[in-house]
C-alpha positions, -999 to +999 in steps of 0.1 A: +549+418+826+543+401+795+520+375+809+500+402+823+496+421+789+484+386+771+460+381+797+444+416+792+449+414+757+427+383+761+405+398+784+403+427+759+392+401+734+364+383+756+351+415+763+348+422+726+335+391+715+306+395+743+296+427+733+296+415+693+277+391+706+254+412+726+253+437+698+246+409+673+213+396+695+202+434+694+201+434+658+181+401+657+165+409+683+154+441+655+149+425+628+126+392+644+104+425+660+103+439+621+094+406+607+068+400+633+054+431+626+055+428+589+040+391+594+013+407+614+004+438+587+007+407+558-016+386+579-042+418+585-040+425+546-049+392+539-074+384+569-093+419+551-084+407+514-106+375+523-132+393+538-135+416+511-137+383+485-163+364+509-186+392+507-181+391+467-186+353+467-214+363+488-230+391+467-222+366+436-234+333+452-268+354+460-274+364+425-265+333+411-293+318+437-318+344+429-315+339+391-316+301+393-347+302+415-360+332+384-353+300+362-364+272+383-399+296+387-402+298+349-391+261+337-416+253+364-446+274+350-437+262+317-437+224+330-472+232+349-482+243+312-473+213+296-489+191+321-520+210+319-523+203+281-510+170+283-542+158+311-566+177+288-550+152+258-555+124+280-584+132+292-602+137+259-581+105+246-601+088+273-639+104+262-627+087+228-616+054+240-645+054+263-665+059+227-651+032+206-654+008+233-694+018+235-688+008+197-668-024+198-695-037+224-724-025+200-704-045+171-693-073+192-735-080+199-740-077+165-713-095+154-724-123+181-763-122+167-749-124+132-728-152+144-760-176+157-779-167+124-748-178+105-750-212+123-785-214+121-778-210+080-747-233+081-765-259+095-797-256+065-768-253+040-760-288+053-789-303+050-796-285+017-759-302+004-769-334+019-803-334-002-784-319-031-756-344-032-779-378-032-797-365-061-767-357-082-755-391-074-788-405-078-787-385-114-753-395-121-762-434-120-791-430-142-770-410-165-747-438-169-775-468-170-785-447-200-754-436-217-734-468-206-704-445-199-689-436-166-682-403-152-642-399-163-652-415-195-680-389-203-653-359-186-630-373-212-652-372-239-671-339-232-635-323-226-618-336-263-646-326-283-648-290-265-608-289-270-616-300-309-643-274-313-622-245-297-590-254-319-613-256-352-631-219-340-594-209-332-582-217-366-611-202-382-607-169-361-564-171-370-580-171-407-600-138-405-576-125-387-551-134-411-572-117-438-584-083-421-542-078-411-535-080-447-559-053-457-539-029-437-504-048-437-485-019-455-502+010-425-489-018-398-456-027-410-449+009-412-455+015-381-436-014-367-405-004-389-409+033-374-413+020-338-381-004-343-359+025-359-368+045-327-356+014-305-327+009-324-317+046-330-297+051-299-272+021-299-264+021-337-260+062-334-234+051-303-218+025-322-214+038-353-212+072-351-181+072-326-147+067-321-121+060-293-084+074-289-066+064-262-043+085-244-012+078-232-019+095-199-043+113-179-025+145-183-029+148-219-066+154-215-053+190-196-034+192-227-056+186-251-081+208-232-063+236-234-061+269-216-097+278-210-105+255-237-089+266-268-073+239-285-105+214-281-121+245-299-095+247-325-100+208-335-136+208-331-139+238-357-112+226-382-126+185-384-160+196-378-164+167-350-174+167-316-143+159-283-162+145-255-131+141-230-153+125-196-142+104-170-135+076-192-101+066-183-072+075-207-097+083-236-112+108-257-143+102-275-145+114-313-182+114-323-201+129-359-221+116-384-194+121-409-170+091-410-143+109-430-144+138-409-141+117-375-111+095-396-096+129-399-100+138-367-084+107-349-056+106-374-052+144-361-050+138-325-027+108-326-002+130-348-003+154-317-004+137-286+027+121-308+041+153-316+035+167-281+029+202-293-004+211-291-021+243-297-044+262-322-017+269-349-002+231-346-036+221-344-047+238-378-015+228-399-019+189-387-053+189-394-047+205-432-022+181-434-042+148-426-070+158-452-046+158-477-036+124-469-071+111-461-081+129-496-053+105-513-062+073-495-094+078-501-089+086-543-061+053-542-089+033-524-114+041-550-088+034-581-074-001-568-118-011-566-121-003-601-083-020-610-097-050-591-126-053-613-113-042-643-138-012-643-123+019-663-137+054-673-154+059-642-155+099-634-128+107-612-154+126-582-170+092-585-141+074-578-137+093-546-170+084-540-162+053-539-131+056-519-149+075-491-170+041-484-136+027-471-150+043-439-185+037-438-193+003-423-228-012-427-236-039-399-196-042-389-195-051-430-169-026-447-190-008-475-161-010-502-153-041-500-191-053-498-193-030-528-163-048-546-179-082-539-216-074-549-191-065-582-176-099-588-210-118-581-227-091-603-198-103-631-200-143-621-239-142-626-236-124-658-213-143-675-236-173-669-265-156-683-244-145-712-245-110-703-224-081-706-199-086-676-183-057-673-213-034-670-228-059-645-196-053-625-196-018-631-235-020-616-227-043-586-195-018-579-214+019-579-248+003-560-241+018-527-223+044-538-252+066-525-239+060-483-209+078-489-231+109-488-265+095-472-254+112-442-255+145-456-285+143-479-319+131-474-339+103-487-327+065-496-291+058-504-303+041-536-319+070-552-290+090-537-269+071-555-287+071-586-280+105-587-245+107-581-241+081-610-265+099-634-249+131-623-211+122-635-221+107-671-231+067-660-253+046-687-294+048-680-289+010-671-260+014-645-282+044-628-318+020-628-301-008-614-283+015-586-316+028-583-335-006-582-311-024-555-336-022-527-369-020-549-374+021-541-388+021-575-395-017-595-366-031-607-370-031-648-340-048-665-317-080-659-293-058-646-312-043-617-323-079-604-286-087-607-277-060-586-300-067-559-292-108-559-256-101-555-265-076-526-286-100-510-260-125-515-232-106-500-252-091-469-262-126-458-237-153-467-220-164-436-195-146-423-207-114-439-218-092-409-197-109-377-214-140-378-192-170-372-196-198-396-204-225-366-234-203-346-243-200-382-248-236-392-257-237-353-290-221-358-301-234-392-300-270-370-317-253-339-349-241-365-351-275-388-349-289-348-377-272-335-398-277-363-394-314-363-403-314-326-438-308-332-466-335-337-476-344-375-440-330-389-424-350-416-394-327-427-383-291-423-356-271-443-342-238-433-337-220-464-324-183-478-300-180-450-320-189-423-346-163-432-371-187-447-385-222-426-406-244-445-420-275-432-439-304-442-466-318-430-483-350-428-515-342-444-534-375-428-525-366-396-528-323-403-557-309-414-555-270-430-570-257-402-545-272-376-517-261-402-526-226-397-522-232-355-488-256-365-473-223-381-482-201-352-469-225-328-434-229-346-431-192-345-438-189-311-415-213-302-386-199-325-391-164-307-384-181-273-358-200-276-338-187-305-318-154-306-316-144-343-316-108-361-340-093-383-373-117-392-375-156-400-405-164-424-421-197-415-440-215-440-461-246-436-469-269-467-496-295-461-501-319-497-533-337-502-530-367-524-551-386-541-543-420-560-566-441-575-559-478-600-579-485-628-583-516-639-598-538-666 
């Protein structure tokens, strides 16, 4: 009994696996048919999806066509256009050619016919030269039977006694030169000295009318710039100078005419790039500040001048005068102490004339007293000055001699000659204006040198400086005329090969002597 209900139970359980399984193949038997069918509707959708995009590729690949060919059409015409103008170029290029070669045949013949007649002439030029150069020689051998000279001796002679005759006519013509340049010497060495000042103008204005203050970075030019420019506008309007701040590294350029006012000005913007604050009201209290000092310097440097030279009673606007020339520079040569030293030659040169010395120091001290102010008055610093001095209670002498110095109006005592000596003395002694004392000595050699170098030279002596040559001539071998070409030819040759400043007079001395015995 049990074994039969297992095997039904199993029986029971085959029969229920089959039909799962047979119920199972149903349902994929289903869902394969709905996948197939859905594969199918998804393969229609696309099959009329590409259709539908071949006929727009179509439709698309048709107007693409038809606008290309639109193009093709019109590059085409425009092409057929270009070639029509460019065969109606060529073909009127070719009407030229075909011209210019009708022309370059037409030359060539005639250059061919005017070839033969050429030859035709060469060939009687020949001849002619043949005939021409037996009678020369034929001449030329007479001419020496009769003259007993040969051909090189008569090319010598011929050529020294032209060269003799032109060097005498040369002379002669340097002479009238000489003498119609004189006649309007003053109207031509004014116009050289205004042409030279014109020349000169720029660099000395540059040099000396500038200065430099370096900065300690290029920040401080922001600084000193200011907020829309304000504090350069503050220092410009309370020292009266011009800031140039360019592209000059770590620089400012000062530049006026004034040099007290550009002395106050530096002094001013060192203090405040020192001081670090900078704006208008710092800018104004510094600057008030720095006169005040420059205004004492300048009054001590006019009182120790007249304590050096033992000059007293001098008005005390005079003084500062005087001290205001610590700052004007003439050459690179300090005015005050140029001005000091013209002072102590004035006094040496005195007391060996037996002179008064203190009023010839007094003189030599107060002669250039006139450039501490030339800069703001017109005319020459010696009549300037001659003002000033008359102006604050100086003697009638000290004011003529002042006036005098540079013979603006002719010097009339001792005094003034004094005066102008010691200047002289103290603007060109070595050393004076940047000149070392070697290149000095240097070029009085190089002058006595090149004058000795010429023919007929027995001695040469550079004299006043180096401003003055004289030389010496041999008068047997010299004759005046020749002296005037010697002098020429020295200055020439001093102006290329030397380098010198201002003018260097050479003089040429030729002595005629004549001795004679008597005798019994």
């Amino acid at each position: 009994m049990g074994m039969e209900t297992i095997l039904i139970a199993i029986l029971a359980l085959l029969a229920g696996m089959a039909a799962a399984i047979l119920l199972r193949d149903k349902l994929l038997a289903g869902r394969i048919r709905l996948a197939n069918e859905e594969a199918e509707r998804a393969v229609e959708e696309a099959r009329h999806q590409a259709e539908t995009i071949l006929k727009e590729a179509a439709v698309e690949a048709k107007d693409k066509l038809f606008k290309m060919k639109a193009d093709f059409d019109a590059e085409t015409k425009e092409a057929k256009s270009e070639l029509k103008k460019l065969e109606a170029r060529l073909i009127q290029r070719e009407e030229n050619l075909d011209r210019k070669l009708d022309q370059v045949e037409r030359r060539d013949q005639e250059l061919s016919n005017r070839e033969k007649n050429l030859v035709k002439r060469e060939q009687g030029i020949e001849k002619s030269e043949e005939r021409a150069q037996a009678l020369v020689e034929e001449q030329e051998r007479e001419l020496e039977r009769i003259s007993g000279m040969t051909t090189e001796q008569a090319k010598e002679f011929l050529l020294k006694s032209m060269e003799d005759e032109a060097r005498h006519e040369g002379a002669k013509l340097v002479k009238r030169i000489e003498t119609d340049t004189k006649e309007n010497a003053e109207k031509k060495a004014k116009m050289i000295m205004a042409t030279a000042i014109q020349r000169y103008a720029g660099d000395y204005v540059a040099e000396r009318t500038v200065s430099v203050v370096e900065l300690p970075s290029e920040e401080m030019k922001g600084r000193i710039i200011g907020r829309e420019g304000r504090n350069i506008r503050a220092l410009e309007s309370a020292t009266g100078i011009d800031l140039i701040v360019d592209d000059t590294p770590e620089a400012v350029i000062l530049s006026g005419f004034n040099p007290v006012r550009r002395e106050v000005a530096r002094l001013s913007l060192l203090r405040l790039i020192a001081d670090g604050r900078i704006h208008p009201a710092r800018i104004e209290e510094i600057v008030k500040k720095v006169e005040q000092e420059v205004d004492n310097t300048i009054r001590e440097a006019g009182e120790q001048a007249t304590f050096d030279l033992g000059v007293h009673g001098i008005n005390p606007e005079l003084v500062k005068f005087l001290g205001r020339l610590k700052y004007r520079t003439s050459y690179a040569q300090n005015m005050l102490q140029h001005s000091i030293e013209v002072g102590f030659l004035c006094g040496i040169m005195a007391s060996e004339l037996n002179l008064n010395v203190k009023q010839a120091r007094r003189a030599g001290l107060l002669h250039d007293i006139g450039k501490s102010v030339d800069h703001e008055v017109e005319g020459p610093h010696a009549l300037i000055g001659a003002k000033l001095a008359k102006k604050y209670g100086e003697a009638p002498k000290i004011v003529h001699a002042v006036s005098a110095h540079h013979e603006d109006i002719p010097p009339g005592s001792v005094l003034a000659f004094l005066v102008q000596a010691a200047d002289g003395l103290s603007g060109a002694r070595p050393g004076a204006r940047r000149e070392m004392l070697e290149s000095y000595i240097k070029r009085l050699e190089d002058l006595e040198r090149i004058a000795n170098g010429f023919p007929g030279v027995g001695g040469s002596f550079a004299i006043q400086a180096g401003r003055e040559l004289r030389v010496i001539v041999q008068s047997e071998k010299v004759t005046d005329d020749e002296a005037v070409l010697l002098c020429k030819d020295v200055a020439r040759k001093i102006e290329e090969t030397l380098t010198f400043p201002g003018q260097i007079k050479v003089c040429v001395i030729r002595e005629t002597r004549a001795v004679s015995y008597a005798s019994k």
